[in-house]
C-alpha positions in Angstrom: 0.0 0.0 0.0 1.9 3.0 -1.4 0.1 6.4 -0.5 0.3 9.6 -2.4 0.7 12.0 -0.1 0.3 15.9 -1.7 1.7 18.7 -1.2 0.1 22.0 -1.7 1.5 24.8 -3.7 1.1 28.6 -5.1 1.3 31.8 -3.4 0.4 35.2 -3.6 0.8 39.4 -2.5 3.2 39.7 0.7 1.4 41.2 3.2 2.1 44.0 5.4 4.8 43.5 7.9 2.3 43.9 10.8 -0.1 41.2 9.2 2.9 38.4 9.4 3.4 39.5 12.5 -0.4 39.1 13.8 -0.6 36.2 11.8 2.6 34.8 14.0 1.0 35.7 17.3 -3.0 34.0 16.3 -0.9 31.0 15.3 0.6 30.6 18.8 -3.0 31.6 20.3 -4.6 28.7 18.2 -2.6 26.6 19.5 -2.8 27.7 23.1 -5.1 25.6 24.6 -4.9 22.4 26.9 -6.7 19.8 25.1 -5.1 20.7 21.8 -1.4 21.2 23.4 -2.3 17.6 24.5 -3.1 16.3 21.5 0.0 17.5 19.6 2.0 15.8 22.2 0.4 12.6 21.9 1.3 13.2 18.4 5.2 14.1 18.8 5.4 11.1 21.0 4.2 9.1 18.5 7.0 9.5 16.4 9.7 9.4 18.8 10.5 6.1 18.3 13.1 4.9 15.1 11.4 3.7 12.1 11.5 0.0 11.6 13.2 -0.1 8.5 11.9 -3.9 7.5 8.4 -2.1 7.0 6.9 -3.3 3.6 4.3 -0.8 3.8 5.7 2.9 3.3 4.7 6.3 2.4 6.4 8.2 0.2 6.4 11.6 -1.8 5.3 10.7 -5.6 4.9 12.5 -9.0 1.7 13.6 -9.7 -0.5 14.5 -12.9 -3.5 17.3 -12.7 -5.6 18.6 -14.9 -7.6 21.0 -13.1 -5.3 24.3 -13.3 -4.7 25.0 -17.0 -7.1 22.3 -18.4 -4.3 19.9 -19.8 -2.9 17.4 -17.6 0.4 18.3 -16.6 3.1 17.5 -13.6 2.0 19.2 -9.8 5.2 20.2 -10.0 5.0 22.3 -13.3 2.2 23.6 -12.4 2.0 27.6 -11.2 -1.2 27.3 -8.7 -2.2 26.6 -5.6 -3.1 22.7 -5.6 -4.3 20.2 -3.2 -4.9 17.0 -4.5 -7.4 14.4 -2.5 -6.8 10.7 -4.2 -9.0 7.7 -4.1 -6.6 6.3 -1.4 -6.4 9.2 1.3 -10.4 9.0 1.0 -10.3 5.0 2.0 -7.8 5.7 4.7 -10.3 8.5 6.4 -13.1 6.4 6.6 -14.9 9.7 6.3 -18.6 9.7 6.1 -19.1 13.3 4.4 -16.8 14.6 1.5 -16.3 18.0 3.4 -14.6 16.2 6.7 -11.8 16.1 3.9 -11.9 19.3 2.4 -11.8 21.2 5.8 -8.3 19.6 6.2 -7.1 21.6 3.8 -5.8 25.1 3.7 -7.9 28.4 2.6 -10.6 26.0 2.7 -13.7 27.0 5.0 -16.7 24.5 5.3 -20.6 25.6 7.7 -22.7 22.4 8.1 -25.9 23.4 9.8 -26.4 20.5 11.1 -25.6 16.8 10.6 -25.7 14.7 7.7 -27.4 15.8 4.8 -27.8 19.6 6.1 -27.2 22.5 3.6 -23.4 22.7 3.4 -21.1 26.1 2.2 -17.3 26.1 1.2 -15.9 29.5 1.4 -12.3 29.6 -0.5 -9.8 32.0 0.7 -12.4 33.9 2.3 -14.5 35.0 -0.8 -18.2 33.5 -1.3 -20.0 30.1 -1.4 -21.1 30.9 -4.9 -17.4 32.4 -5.9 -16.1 28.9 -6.1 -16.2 26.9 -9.9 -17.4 23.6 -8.9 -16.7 20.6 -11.6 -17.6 16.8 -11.8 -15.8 15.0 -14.9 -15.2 18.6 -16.5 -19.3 19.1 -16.5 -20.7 22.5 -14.2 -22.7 21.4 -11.4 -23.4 24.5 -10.1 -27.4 25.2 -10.0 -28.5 28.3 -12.3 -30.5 29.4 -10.1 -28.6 29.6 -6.9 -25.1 29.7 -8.4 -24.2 27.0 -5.3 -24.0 23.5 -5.1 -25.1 20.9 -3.1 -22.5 19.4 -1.4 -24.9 17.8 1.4 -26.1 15.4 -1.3 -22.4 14.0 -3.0 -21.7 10.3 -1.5 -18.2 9.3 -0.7 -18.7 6.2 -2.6 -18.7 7.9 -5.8 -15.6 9.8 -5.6 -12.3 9.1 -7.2 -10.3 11.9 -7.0 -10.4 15.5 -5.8 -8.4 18.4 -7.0 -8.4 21.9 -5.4 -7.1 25.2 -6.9 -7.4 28.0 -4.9 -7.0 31.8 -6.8 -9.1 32.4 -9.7 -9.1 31.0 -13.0 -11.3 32.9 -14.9 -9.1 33.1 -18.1 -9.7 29.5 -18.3 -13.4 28.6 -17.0 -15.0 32.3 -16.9 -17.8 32.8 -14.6 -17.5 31.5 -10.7 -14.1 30.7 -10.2 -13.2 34.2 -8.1 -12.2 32.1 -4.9 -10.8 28.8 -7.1 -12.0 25.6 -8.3 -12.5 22.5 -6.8 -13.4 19.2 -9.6 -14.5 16.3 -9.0 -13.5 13.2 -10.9 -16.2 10.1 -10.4 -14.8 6.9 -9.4 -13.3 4.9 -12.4 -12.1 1.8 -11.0 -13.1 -1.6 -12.7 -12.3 -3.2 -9.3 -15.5 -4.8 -7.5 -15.5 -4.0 -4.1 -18.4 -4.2 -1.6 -18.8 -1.9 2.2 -21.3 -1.5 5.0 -21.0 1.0 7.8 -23.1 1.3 10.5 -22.9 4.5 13.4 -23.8 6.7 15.5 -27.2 8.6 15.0 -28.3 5.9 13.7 -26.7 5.9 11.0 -26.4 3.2 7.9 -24.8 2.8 4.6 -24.3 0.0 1.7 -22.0 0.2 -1.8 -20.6 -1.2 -3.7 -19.3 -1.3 -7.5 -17.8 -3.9 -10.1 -16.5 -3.2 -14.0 -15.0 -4.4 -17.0 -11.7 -4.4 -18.5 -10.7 -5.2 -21.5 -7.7 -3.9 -24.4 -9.7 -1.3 -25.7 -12.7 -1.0 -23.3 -13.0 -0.4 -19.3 -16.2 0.4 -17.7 -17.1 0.6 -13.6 -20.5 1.1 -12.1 -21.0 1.8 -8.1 -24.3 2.4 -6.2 -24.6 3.3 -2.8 -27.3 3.7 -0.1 -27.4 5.9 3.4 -29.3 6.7 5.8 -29.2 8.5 9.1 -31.6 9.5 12.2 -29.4 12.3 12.6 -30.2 14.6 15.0 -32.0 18.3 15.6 -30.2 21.0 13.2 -30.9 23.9 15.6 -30.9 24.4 19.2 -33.0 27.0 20.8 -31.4 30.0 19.4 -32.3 28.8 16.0 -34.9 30.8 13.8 -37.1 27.5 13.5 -36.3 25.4 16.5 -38.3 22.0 17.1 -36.2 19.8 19.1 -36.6 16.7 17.3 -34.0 14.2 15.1 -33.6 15.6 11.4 -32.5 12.5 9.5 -31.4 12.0 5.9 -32.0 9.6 3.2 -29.5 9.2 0.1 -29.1 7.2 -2.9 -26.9 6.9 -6.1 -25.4 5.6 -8.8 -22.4 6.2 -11.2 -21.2 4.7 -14.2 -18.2 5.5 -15.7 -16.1 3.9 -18.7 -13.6 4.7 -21.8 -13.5 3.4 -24.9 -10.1 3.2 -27.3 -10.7 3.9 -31.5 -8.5 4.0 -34.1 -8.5 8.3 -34.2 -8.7 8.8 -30.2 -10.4 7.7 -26.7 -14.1 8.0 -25.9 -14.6 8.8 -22.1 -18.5 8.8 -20.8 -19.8 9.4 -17.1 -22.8 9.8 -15.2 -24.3 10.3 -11.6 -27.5 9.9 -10.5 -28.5 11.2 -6.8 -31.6 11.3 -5.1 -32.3 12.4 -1.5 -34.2 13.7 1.5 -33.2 16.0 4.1 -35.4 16.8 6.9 -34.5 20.4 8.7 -36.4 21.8 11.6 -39.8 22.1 10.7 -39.7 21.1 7.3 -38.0 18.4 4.4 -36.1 18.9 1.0 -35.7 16.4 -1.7 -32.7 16.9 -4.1 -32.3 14.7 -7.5 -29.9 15.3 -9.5 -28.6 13.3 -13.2 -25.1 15.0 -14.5 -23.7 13.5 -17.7 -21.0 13.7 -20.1 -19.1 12.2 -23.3 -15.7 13.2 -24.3 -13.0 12.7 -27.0 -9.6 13.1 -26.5 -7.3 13.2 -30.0 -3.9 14.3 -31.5 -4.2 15.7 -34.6 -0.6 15.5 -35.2 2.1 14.5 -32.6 2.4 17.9 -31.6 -1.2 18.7 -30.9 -3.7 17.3 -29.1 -7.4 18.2 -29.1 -10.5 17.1 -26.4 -13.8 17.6 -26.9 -16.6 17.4 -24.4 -20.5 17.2 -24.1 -22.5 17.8 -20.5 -25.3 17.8 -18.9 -26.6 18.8 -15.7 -30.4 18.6 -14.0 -31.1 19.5 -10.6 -34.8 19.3 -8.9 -35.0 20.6 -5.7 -38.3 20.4 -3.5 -38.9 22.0 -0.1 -42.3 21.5 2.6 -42.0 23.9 5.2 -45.3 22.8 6.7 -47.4 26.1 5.8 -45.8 26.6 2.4 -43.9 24.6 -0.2 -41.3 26.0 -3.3 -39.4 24.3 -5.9 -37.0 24.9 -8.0 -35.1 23.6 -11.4 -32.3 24.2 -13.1 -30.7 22.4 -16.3 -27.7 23.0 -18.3 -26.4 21.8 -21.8 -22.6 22.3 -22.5 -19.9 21.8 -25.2 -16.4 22.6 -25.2 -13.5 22.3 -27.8 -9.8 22.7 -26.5 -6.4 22.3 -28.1 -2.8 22.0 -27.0 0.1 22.8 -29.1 3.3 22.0 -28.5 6.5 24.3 -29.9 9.7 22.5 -29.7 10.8 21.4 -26.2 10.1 25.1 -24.4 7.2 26.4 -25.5 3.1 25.2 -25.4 0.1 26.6 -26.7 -3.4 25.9 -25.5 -6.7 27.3 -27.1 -10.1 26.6 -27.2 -14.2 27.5 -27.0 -17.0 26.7 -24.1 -20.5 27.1 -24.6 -23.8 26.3 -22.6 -26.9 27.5 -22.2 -29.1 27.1 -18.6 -32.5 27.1 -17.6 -33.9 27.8 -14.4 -37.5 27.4 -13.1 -39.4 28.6 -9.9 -42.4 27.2 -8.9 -45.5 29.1 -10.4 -42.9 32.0 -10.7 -40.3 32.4 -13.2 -38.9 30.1 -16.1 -35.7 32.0 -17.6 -32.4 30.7 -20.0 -29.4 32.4 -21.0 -26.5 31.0 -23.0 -22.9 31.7 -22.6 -19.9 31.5 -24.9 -16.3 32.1 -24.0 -13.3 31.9 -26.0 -9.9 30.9 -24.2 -5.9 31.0 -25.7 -3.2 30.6 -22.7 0.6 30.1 -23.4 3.6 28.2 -21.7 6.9 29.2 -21.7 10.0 26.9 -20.4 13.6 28.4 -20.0 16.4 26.7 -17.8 15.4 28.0 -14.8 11.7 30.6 -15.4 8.6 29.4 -16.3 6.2 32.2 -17.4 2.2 31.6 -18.0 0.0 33.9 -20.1 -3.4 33.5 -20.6 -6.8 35.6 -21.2 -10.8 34.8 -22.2 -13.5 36.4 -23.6 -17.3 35.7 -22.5 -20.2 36.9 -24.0 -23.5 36.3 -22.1 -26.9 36.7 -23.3 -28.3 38.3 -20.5 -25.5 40.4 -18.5 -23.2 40.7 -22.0 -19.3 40.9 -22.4 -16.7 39.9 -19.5 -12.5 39.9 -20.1 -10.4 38.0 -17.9 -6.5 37.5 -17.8 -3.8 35.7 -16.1 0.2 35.9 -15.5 1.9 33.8 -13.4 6.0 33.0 -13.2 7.8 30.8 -11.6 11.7 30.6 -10.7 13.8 27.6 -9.6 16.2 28.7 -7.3 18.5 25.7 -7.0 17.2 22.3 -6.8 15.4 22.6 -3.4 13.3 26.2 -3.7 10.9 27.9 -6.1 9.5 31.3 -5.9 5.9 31.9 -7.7 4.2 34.7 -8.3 0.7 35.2 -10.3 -1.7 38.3 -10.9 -5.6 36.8 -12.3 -9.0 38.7 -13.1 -12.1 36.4 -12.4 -16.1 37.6 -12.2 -19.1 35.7 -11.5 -22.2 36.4 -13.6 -25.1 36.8 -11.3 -27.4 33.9 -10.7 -31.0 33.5 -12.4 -32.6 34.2 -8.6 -30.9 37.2 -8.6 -32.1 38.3 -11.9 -35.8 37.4 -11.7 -37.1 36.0 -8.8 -40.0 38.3 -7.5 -39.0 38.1 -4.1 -41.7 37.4 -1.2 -44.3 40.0 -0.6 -42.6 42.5 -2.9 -39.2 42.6 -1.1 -36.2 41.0 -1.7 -36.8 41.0 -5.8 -34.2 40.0 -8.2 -32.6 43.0 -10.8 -32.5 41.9 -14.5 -29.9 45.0 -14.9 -27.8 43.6 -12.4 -24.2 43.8 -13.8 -21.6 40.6 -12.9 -19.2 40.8 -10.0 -15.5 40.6 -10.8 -12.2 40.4 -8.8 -8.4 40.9 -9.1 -6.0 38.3 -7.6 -2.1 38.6 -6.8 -0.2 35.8 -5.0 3.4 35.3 -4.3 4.9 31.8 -3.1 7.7 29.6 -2.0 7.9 26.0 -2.4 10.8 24.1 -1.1 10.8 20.0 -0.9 13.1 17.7 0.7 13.8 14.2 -0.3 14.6 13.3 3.5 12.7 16.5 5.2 9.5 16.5 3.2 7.8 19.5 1.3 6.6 23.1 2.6 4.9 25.5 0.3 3.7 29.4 1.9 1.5 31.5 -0.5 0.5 35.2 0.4 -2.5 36.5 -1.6 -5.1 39.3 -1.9 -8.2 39.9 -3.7 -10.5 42.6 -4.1 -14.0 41.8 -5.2 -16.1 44.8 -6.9 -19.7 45.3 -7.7 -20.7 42.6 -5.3 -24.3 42.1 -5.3 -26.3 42.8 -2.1 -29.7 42.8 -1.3 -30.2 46.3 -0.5 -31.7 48.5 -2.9 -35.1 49.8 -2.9 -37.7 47.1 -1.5 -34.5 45.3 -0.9 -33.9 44.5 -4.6 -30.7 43.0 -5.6 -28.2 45.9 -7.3 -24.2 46.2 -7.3 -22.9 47.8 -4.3 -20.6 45.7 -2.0 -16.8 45.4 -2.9 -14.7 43.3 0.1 -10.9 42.8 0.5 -9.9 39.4 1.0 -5.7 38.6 2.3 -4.5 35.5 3.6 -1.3 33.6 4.4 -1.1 29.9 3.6 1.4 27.0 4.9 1.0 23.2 4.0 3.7 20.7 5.0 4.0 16.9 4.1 6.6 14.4 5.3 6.5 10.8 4.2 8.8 8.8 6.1 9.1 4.8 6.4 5.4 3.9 7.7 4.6 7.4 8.8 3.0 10.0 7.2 2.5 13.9 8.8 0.5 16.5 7.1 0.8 20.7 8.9 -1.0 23.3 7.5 -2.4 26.7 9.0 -4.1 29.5 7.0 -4.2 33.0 8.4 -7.0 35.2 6.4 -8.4 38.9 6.8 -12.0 38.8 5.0 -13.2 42.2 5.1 -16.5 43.7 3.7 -15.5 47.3 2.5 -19.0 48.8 2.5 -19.4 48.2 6.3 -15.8 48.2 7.3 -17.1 44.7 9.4 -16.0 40.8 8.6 -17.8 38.9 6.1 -19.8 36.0 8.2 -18.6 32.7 9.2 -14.7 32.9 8.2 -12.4 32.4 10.8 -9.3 34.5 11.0 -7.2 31.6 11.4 -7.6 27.5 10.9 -5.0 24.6 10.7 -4.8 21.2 11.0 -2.4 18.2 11.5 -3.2 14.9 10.9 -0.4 11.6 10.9 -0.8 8.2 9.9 0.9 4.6 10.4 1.0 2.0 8.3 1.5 -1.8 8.7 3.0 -4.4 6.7 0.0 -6.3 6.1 -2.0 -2.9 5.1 -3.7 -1.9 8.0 -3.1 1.5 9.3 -3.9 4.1 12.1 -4.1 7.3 12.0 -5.6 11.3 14.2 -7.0 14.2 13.3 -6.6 17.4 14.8 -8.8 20.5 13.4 -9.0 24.1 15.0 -10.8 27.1 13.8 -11.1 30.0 15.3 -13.5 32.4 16.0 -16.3 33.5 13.4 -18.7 36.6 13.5 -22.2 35.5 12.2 -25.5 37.1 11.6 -26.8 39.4 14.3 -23.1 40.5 15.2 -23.0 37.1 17.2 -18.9 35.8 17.4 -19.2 32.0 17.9 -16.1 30.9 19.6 -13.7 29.0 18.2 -13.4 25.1 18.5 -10.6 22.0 17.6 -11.8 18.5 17.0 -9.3 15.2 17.2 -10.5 12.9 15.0 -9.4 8.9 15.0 -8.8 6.9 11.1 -8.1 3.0 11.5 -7.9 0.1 9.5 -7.3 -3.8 10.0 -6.8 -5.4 7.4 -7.8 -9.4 8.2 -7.3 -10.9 5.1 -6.4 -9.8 2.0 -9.7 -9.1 0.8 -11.2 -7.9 3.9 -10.8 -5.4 6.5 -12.6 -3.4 9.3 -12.3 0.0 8.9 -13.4 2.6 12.0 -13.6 5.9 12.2 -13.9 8.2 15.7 -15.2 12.0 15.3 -15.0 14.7 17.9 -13.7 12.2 20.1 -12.9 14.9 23.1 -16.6 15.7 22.6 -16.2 19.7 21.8 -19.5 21.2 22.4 -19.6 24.0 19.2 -21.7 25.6 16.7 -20.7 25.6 13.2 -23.4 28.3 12.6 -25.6 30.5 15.3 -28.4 28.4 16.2 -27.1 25.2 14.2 -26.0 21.9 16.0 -23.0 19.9 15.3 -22.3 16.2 16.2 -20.8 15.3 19.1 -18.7 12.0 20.1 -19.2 9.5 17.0 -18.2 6.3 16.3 -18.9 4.2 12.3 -17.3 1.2 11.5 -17.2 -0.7 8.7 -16.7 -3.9 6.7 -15.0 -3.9 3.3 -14.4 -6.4 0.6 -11.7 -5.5 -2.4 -10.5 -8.4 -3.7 
């Protein structure tokens, strides 16, 4: 069992000499508490001891590809972002129930659950908005047109093969939405069969299982899953719709995914099917949602490549709040078309188009499309030492019109050990169908059809320094400042451009992968500050980290903890919820070599916090499960 551990990298504009200063001092605060100070202890000690060097089972640092930042798949290592990468194998080894338990683990990443499984669920990137981050599965937008979010409540573990993160925007590649980064999802691929059952706390349940085809030209892999959880209430009494009973949740899936091999290229075809309930305080939701899409990747000559690729998307989401019901769709058809070119050994060309057009419904309210088309040219330079990136893309909307956006980034190999980075990168988000034309309730709160798109401008400076004994470090420095926000205070409180926020944050991921032990640090420092009111924007903590270390075993069982801390947020009604750490506990035994129990502990110290004002989160829980991989 070889892991691929990541290691995270870009950077961006140095900060003032106070802010690394403060940033110093909350960093020593954060970890100034008993229960942590313990924790981190227990986790020095455990790697006090020498490492048996007859261990068959190691981690270790290895190459990897991405595809994510400049939309060709490339090294990590050549690439001029800020990546994390969460593989197929670091999901396994987490035994995580929920998708964001992983993401929160990783720098500039900021995740509110308001409540337990199944509960409406925000990612804030480097500080900016929920809706400011691109979210992709197999290349397709998932993002609903109305609400410009996603759901991530509803995406099951069991269909996810690999996740890559960039964080700063990349709107000269994907246009609209990617102001705080991008995060894609690839479906799981494996032709494998496999088979799991977990069973928990909060009455909580869950079947998969998958099995697939191989063969010289074709592979293909389909995996279902079930789950299902009592859960318990999503608010406590200081929430807006208290009733203090369990809110449980109710999920299931499917995903197929193959490739096929012809004479003139490779056919690659996916879909995902999801259907669920959520009950919330005083009410339930049902989500389903079908994504699809068929690509072809080509050469047309052995200097340039070509892909093409079809989506689809469909969301349905249904709400009973008792005294009133709403419901919304959204659907969206896309095609894109992108080249790479290469020129001799140092230089490489990439060009291409995206279109798609969206609908979006409201119950016996509105029914509105649009269509977008961008065009997109970047170029790669590679000297002995510099690498230099240019890029820029055109977007023409048919209901909010033209948007430019650009991107220059450089990076410089100082020695064999070090690399400095720096980037600049324009990025917008076109406003949502709600906020265009929904009629509001009552009169207020009505959408603006004139509302113009909200845009941003990015700089980022970084270091990244790796070891082949001492592990890698990366540090990035960035700050972005978002214009013509859209805010719900005009007249009647109609949406209109107004708000503009500042966002600046330091960033510092470490891996080391050494014999059978593997030791991830990071900590993100971030100022998010709404420029119209001078205040904080809600729910980002000034300051998060975590550290998490694993074992392995030389028959492939492994052990690993969690540590988690963020700090303190302000939330609506000026409340400041306190900060909180959770240690979390990741094991596996592996019995034979087809089977193994897997267990996972959360919140073990039993922290009593609120991820929003009013909103429960779990305390002390305990899942195991049973696997079969053959």
């Amino acid at each position: 069992m070889l892991r691929r551990a990541t290691w995270v990298c870009g950077l961006l504009p140095a900060l003032p000499p106070q802010r690394i200063t403060d940033a110093g001092v909350r960093f020593a605060e954060m970890m100034n508490s008993k229960k942590s100070l313990l924790v981190l202890l227990l986790l020095a000690g455990s790697l006090h001891g020498p490492l048996a060097a007859e261990e068959l089972e190691t981690y270790e640092l290895k190459p990897i590809l991405v595809s994510t930042p400049s939309r060709m798949i490339e090294p990590l290592s050549d690439s001029l972002a800020s990546i994390s990468v969460i593989s197929r194998e670091d999901i396994e080894l987490s035994v995580a129930e929920d998708l964001f338990e992983l993401l929160r683990l990783q720098p500039g990443i900021d995740i509110v659950r308001s409540g337990g499984a199944g509960s409406q669920t925000s990612i804030f990137m480097r500080g900016s908005n929920s809706n400011h981050v691109l979210v992709l599965i197999d290349g397709v937008r998932v993002s609903s047109a109305n609400t410009g979010g996603y759901v991530w409540e509803q995406l099951p573990m069991n269909q996810v093969e690999r996740v890559e993160i960039v964080r700063g925007p990349r709107g000269s590649l994907y246009g609209s939405d990617s102001i705080g980064g991008v995060i894609q999802i690839f479906t799981r691929s494996s032709p494998q069969p496999y088979a799991r059952i977990t069973g928990g706390s909060y009455g909580s349940a869950e079947i998969e299982g998958g099995l697939g085809y191989e063969g010289e030209t074709t592979q293909i892999s389909v995996n279902a899953g079930y789950r299902q959880a009592d859960g318990f209430s999503a608010q406590n009494p200081d929430g807006y719709s208290y009733h203090p009973d369990d809110d449980g949740y109710e999920n299931s899936n499917l995903g197929i995914r193959g490739s096929t091999l012809a004479g003139y290229g490779s056919w690659e075809y996916s879909f995902l099917g999801l259907k669920s309930e959520s009950e919330f305080d005083q009410g339930v939701s049902e989500t389903n949602q079908n994504i699809a899409s068929l690509g072809l990747h080509g050469n047309f000559s052995p200097d340039w490549d070509y892909q093409i690729l079809g989506g689809y998307t469909r969301e349905k989401l249904s709400s009973d709040f008792e005294y009133f019901t709403t419901g919304f769709k959204s659907r969206r058809w896309e095609f894109s078309w992108q080249n790479q070119y290469k020129q001799g050994e140092n230089g490489k060309l990439s060009f291409g188009v995206d279109y798609y057009n969206e609908n979006g419904k409201s119950q016996d309210s509105w029914d509105k499309s649009r269509n977008n088309a961008g065009f997109f040219a970047s170029y790669d330079l590679f000297l002995e030492r510099l690498h230099l990136q240019a890029g820029g893309r055109y977007d023409d909307n048919s209901r909010f019109g033209g948007q430019f956006t650009g991107q220059l980034a450089l990076g410089y190999d100082i020695g064999s050990a070090w690399q400095a980075l720096a980037s600049y990168g324009s990025a917008f988000r076109g406003p949502n169908l709600n906020e265009q034309f929904s009629p509001g309730f009552g009169g207020l709160f009505p959408g603006n059809p004139d509302l113009d798109p909200e845009s941003s401008d990015s700089v980022e400076l970084g270091l990244r320094w790796h070891s082949e004994n001492l592990g890698a470090l990366s540090v990035s420095a960035y700050r972005t400042d978002v214009k013509d926000m859209i805010s719900f205070t005009g007249e009647f409180y109609q949406a209109i451009n107004i708000d503009q926020a500042r966002l600046e944050g330091l960033e510092f991921d470490y891996t080391l992968a050494r014999g059978a032990w593997l030791v991830n640090a990071n900590a993100t420092f971030q100022s998010a500050e709404d420029q119209t009111t001078g205040e904080p924007l809600l729910r980002r903590p000034d300051q998060k980290g975590s550290i998490t270390v694993d074992r392995s075993f030389s028959n492939g069982s492994w052990l690993g903890l969690e540590w988690f801390h963020s700090g303190k947020r302000l939330d609506f009604g000026g409340i400041t919820l306190d900060s909180y750490s959770l240690v979390n506990l990741r094991a596996g035994w592996v019995f034979t070599p087809a089977w193994r129990l897997e267990l996972r502990g959360d919140n073990l110290l039993d922290e009593h916090y609120e991820p929003a004002y009013g909103f429960n989160a779990a305390g002390r829980s305990w899942f195991i499960s049973l696997a079969w991989m053959p």
